[in-house]
C-alpha positions as CSV (number, residue, x, y, z in Angstrom):
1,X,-3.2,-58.8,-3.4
2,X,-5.8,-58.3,-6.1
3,X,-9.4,-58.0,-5.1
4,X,-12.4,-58.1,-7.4
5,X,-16.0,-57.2,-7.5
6,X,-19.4,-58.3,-9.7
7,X,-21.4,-55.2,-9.7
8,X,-25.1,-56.1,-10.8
9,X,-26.9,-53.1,-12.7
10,X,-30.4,-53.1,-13.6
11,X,-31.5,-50.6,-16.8
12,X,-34.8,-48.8,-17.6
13,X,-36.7,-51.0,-20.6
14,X,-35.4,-49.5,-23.9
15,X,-32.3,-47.9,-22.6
16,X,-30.3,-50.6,-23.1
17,X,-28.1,-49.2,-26.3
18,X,-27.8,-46.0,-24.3
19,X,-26.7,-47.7,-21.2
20,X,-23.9,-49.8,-23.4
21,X,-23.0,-46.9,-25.4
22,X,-22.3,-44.7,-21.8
23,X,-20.4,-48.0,-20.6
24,X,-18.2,-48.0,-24.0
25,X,-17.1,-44.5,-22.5
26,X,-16.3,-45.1,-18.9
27,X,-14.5,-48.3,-19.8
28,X,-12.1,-46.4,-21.9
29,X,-11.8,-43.6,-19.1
30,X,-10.7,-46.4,-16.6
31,X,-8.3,-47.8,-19.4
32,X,-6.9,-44.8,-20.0
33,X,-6.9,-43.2,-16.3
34,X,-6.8,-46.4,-13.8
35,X,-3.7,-48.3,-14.5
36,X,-4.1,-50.6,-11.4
37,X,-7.4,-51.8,-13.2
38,X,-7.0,-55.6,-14.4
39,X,-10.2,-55.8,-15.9
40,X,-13.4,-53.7,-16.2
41,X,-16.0,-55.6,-18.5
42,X,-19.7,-55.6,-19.0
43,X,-22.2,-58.6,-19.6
44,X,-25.4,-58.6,-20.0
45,X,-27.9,-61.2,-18.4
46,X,-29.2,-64.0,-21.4
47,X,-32.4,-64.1,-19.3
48,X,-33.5,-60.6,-18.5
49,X,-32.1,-58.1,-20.8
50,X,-32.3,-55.0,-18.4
51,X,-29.8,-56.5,-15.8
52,X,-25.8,-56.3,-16.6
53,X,-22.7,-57.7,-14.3
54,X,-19.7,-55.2,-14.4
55,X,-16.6,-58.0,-13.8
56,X,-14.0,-56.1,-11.8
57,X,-10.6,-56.7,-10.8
58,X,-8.1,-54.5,-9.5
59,X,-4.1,-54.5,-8.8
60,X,-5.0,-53.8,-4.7
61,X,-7.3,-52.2,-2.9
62,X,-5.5,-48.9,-3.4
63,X,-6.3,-49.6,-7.1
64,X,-10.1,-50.2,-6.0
65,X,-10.3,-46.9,-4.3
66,X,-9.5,-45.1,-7.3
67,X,-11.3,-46.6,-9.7
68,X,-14.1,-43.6,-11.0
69,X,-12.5,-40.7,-9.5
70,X,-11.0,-39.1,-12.9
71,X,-12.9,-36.0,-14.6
72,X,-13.2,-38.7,-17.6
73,X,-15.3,-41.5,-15.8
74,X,-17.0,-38.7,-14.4
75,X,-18.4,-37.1,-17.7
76,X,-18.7,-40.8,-19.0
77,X,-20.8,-41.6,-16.5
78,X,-23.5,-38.5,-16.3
79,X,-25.6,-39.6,-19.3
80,X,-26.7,-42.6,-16.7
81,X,-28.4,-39.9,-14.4
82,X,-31.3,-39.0,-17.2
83,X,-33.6,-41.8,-16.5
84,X,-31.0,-44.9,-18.0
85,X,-30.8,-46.4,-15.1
86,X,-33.8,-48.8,-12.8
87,X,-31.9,-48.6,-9.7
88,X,-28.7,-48.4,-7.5
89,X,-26.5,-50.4,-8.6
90,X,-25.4,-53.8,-6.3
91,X,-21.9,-54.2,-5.8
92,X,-20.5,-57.2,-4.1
93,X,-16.8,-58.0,-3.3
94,X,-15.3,-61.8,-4.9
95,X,-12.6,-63.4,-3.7
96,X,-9.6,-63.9,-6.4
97,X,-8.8,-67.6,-7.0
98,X,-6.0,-68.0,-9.6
């Protein structure tokens, strides 16, 4: 059964570009290294430009539960640790209709 997630992510003022630019990396790890990974795709809020929505769906929950754990997402991902990001991110679980 597929399962899905909206992750909310909120980025330092002026870091947008770098946040995108890290993003554009660890969306082509997941393509590359998650196959069970339906969709992975960013969008960024009209209203507040420092808050993005990751779109998630997955094959099944196995497919969840490796979703981020190659070496590539991994190095993808570290430039977000300098100071790019405001906070933890907020992930919540949607259920699949259709």
């Amino acid at each position: 059964m597929k399962v899905g997630y909206v992750a909310t992510l909120k980025v330092v003022d002026g870091k947008q570009a770098e946040f995108e630019a890290a993003f554009a990396n660890m969306q082509a790890a997941v393509k590359a290294d998650e196959p069970g990974t339906l969709q992975y795709d960013l969008c960024q809020d009209e209203a507040d430009a420092t808050t993005y929505r990751v779109m998630e769906q997955y094959e099944n929950l196995d497919a969840r539960k490796v979703h981020g754990k190659s070496a590539a997402f991994g190095a993808a991902a570290a430039p977000l640790g300098g100071g790019v990001m405001a906070g933890a991110p907020e992930v919540v679980p949607v259920k699949m209709i259709g």
